[in-house]
C-alpha positions as CSV (number, residue, x, y, z in Angstrom):
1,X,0.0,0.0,0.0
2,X,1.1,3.6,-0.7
3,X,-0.8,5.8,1.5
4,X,1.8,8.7,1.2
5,X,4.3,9.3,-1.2
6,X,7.3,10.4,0.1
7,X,9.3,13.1,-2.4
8,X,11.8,14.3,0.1
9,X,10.5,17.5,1.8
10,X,7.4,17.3,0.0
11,X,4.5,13.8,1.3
12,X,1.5,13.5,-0.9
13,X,-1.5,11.7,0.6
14,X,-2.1,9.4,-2.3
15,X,-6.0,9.2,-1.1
16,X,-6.2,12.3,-2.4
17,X,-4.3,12.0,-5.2
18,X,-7.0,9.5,-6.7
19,X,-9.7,11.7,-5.8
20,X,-8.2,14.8,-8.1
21,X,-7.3,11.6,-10.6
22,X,-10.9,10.4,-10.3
23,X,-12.6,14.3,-10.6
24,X,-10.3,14.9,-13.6
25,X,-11.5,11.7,-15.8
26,X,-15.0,12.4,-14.8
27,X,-14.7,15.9,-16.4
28,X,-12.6,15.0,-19.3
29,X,-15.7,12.4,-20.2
30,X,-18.4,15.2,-19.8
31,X,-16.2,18.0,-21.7
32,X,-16.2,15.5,-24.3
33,X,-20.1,14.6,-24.4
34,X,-20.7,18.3,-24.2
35,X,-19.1,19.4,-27.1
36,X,-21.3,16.3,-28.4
37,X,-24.4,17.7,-27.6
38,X,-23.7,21.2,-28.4
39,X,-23.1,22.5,-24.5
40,X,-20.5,25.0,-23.5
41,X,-18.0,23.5,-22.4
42,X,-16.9,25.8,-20.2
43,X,-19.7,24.4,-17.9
44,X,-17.9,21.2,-17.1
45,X,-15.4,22.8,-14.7
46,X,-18.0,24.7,-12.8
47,X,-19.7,21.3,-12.4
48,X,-16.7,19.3,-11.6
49,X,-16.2,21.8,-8.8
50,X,-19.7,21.9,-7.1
51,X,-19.9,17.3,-7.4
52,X,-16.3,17.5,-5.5
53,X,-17.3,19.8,-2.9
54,X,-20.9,18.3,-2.6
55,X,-19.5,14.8,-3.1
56,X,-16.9,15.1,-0.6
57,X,-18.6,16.4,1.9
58,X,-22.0,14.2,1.3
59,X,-19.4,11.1,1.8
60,X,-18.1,12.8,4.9
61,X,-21.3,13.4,6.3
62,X,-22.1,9.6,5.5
63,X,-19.3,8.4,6.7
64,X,-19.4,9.9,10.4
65,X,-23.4,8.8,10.7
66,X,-22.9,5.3,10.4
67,X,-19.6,5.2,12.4
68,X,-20.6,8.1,14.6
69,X,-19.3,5.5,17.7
70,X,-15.5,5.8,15.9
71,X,-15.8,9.5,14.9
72,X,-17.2,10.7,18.4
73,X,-14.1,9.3,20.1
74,X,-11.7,12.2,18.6
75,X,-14.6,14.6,16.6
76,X,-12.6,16.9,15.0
77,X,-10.1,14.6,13.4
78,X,-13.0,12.8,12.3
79,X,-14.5,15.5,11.1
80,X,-11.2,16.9,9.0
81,X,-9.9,13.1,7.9
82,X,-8.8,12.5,4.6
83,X,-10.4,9.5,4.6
84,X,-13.7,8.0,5.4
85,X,-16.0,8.3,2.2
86,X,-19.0,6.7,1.3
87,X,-19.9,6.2,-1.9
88,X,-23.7,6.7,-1.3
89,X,-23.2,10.0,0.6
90,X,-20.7,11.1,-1.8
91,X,-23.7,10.3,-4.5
92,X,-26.2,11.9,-2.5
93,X,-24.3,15.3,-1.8
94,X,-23.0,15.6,-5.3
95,X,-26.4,15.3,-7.1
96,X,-27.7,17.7,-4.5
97,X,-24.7,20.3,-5.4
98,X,-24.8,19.6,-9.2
99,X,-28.5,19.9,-9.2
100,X,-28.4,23.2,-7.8
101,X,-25.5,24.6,-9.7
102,X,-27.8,23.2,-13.2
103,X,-30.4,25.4,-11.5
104,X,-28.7,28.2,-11.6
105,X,-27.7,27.9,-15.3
106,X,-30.9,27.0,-16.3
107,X,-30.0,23.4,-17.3
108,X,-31.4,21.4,-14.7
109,X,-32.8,18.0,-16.6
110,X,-33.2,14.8,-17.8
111,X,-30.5,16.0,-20.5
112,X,-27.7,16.5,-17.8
113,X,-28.0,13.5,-15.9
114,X,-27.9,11.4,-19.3
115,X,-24.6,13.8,-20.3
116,X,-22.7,13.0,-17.0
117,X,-24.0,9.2,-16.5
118,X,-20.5,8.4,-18.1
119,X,-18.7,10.5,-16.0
120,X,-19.7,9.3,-12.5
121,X,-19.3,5.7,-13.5
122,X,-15.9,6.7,-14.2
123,X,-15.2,9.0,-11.5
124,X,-16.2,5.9,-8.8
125,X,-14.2,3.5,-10.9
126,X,-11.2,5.8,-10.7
127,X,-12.0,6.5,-7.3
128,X,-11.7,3.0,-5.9
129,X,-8.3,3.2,-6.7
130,X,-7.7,5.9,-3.8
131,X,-9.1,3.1,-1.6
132,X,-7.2,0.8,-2.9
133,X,-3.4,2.2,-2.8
134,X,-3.8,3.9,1.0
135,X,-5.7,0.9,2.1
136,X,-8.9,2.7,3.8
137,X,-10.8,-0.4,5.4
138,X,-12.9,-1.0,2.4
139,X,-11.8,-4.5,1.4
140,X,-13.2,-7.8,1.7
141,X,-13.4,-10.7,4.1
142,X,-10.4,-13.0,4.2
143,X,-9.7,-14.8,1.4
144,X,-7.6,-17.8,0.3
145,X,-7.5,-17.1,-3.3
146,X,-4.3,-16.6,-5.5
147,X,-4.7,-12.2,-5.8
148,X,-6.3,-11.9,-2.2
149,X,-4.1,-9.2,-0.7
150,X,-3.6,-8.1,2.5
151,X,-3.2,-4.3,3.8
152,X,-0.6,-3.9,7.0
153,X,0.5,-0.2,6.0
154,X,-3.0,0.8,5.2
155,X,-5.0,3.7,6.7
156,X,-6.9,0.5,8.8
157,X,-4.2,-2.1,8.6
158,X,-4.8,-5.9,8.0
159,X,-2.1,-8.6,8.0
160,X,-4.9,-11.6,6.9
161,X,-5.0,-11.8,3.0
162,X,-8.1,-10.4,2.0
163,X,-10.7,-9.6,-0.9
164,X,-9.1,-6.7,-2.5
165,X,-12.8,-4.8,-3.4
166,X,-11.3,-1.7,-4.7
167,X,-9.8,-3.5,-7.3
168,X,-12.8,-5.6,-8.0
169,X,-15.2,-2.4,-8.3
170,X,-12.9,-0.3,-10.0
171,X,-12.7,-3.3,-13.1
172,X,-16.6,-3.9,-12.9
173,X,-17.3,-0.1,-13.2
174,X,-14.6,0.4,-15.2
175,X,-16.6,-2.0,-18.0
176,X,-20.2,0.1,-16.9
177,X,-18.2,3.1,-18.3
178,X,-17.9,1.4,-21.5
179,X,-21.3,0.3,-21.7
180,X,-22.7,3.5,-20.9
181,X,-20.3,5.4,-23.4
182,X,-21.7,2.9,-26.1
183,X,-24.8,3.5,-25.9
184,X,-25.3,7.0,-24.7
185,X,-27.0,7.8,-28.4
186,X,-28.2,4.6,-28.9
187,X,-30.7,5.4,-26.3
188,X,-32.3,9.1,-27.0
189,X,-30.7,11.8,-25.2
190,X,-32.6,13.5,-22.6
191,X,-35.0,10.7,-21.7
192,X,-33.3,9.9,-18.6
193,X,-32.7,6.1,-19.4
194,X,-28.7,6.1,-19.5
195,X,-28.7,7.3,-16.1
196,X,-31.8,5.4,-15.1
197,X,-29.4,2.3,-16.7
198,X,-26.4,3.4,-14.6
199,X,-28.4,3.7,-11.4
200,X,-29.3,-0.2,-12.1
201,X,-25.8,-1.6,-13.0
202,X,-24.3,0.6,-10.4
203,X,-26.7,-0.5,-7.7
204,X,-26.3,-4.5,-9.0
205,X,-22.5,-4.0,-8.3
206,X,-22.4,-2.5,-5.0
207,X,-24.9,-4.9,-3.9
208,X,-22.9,-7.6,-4.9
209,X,-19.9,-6.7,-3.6
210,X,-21.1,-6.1,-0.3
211,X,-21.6,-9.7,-0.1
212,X,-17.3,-10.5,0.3
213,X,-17.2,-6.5,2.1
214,X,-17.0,-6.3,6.0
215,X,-19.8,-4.1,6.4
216,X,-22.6,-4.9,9.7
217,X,-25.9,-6.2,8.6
218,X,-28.5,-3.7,9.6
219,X,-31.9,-5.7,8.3
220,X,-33.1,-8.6,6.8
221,X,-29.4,-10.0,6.7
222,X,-28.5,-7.2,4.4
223,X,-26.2,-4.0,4.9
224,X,-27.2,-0.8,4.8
225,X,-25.5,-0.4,1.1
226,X,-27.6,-3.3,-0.1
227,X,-30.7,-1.6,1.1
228,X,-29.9,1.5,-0.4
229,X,-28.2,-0.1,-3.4
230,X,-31.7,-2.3,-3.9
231,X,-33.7,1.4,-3.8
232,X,-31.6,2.6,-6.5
233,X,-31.9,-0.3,-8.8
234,X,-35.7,-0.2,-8.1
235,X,-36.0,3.4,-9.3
236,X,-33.9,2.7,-12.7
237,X,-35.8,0.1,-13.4
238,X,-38.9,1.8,-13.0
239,X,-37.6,4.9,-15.0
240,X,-36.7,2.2,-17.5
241,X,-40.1,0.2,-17.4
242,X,-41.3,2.8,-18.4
243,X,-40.2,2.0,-22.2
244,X,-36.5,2.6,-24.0
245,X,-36.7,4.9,-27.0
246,X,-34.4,4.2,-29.7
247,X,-32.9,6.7,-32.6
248,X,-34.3,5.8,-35.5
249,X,-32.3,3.8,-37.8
250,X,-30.4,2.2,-34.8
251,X,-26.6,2.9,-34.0
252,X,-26.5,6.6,-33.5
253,X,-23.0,7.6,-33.8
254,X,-22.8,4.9,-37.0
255,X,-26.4,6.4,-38.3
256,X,-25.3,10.1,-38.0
257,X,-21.4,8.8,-39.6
């Protein structure tokens, strides 16, 4: 694990390294799908700003709620950690920060949260890999397999060879990306089906990979990601029930060519 990077006077907290890494390929994908659809582009960094600021302090929030026992024992270092992000709070405070900067431009829609679908699948799959490298508590159970990994100079060390689930999200979101990028005019712009669509493989995978994660069971032998990640699949597939439409002629990009 590389939890800091030493460059002689200068230590860079690799955790959030991967977060700028993560914010930066989440706005080069929307830069590029809004020069697609005709948007300024200009609008991407204001954006990018208000889901990092919302996001990382949504994930915070998260974060001390369902560990407020840990976090009450020394508050303020809780509070002003580098660490300690959930995804769902993360999700939660960007959409609310986004949503309010799209307000305020006048572009708040089904059209924007189809444009940046892309993007936050990428930005969580780049994301995992701050968990990953300064080894933040959020792998697996133990494991006997060949590439299970274990974690003694992580931020919440482990000696016992364990699931490494950062590595395991960050490939299975890393292929939602590409299915999302594929069809994002296959499925009409503005309908809000690709995001509907990532809300369901997004939610699958989280749920799923809770089943090998360490996290408490709050209900119905299921953690509290599960229940929330079974919410979010429920609404995209309701958003999608309510039917797919297609470009005419079928491949966009190929059709438009």
């Amino acid at each position: 694990m590389y939890p800091q990077i030493d460059l002689g006077p200068v230590e860079l907290n690799t955790f959030g390294l991967s977060l700028a890494f993560a914010f930066l390929c989440s706005g080069a994908l929307a830069a590029q799908r809004f020069r697609e659809l005709g948007r300024p582009v200009d609008w991407v960094y204001e954006f990018v700003l208000a889901a990092v600021i919302g996001g990382v302090v949504g994930a915070h929030v998260d974060w001390l709620i369902q560990n407020w026992e840990i976090a009450s024992q020394n508050l303020l270092g809780s509070v002003f950690s580098g660490t300690g992000l959930v995804f769902f709070g993360g999700l939660a405070g960007g959409a609310l920060a986004v949503g309010l900067w799209a307000k305020r431009r006048g572009y708040l829609g089904l059209e924007l949260a189809d444009a940046v679908a892309p993007a936050v699948a990428i930005g969580y799959a780049a994301g995992r890999i701050a968990c990953q490298l300064s080894g933040d508590g959020d792998y697996g159970v133990p494991s006997t397999l060949p590439w299970a990994m274990a974690y003694p100079e992580g931020e919440v060390p482990t000696t016992v060879p364990v699931h490494p689930t950062p590595v395991y999200e960050t490939v299975a979101m890393g292929l939602v990306v590409l299915l999302l990028w594929r069809l994002r005019d296959r499925l009409v712009p503005g309908t809000g089906n690709l995001f509907a669509l990532y809300l369901v493989l997004a939610g699958v995978e989280r749920f799923l990979v809770e089943l090998i994660r360490r996290n408490q069971e709050v209900a119905a032998g299921l953690t509290l990601a599960q229940l929330i990640s079974l919410a979010i699949v429920a609404a995209g597939v309701a958003w999608l029930a309510r039917g797919v439409p297609r470009r005419a002629g079928g491949v966009g990009r190929a059709a438009e060519a």
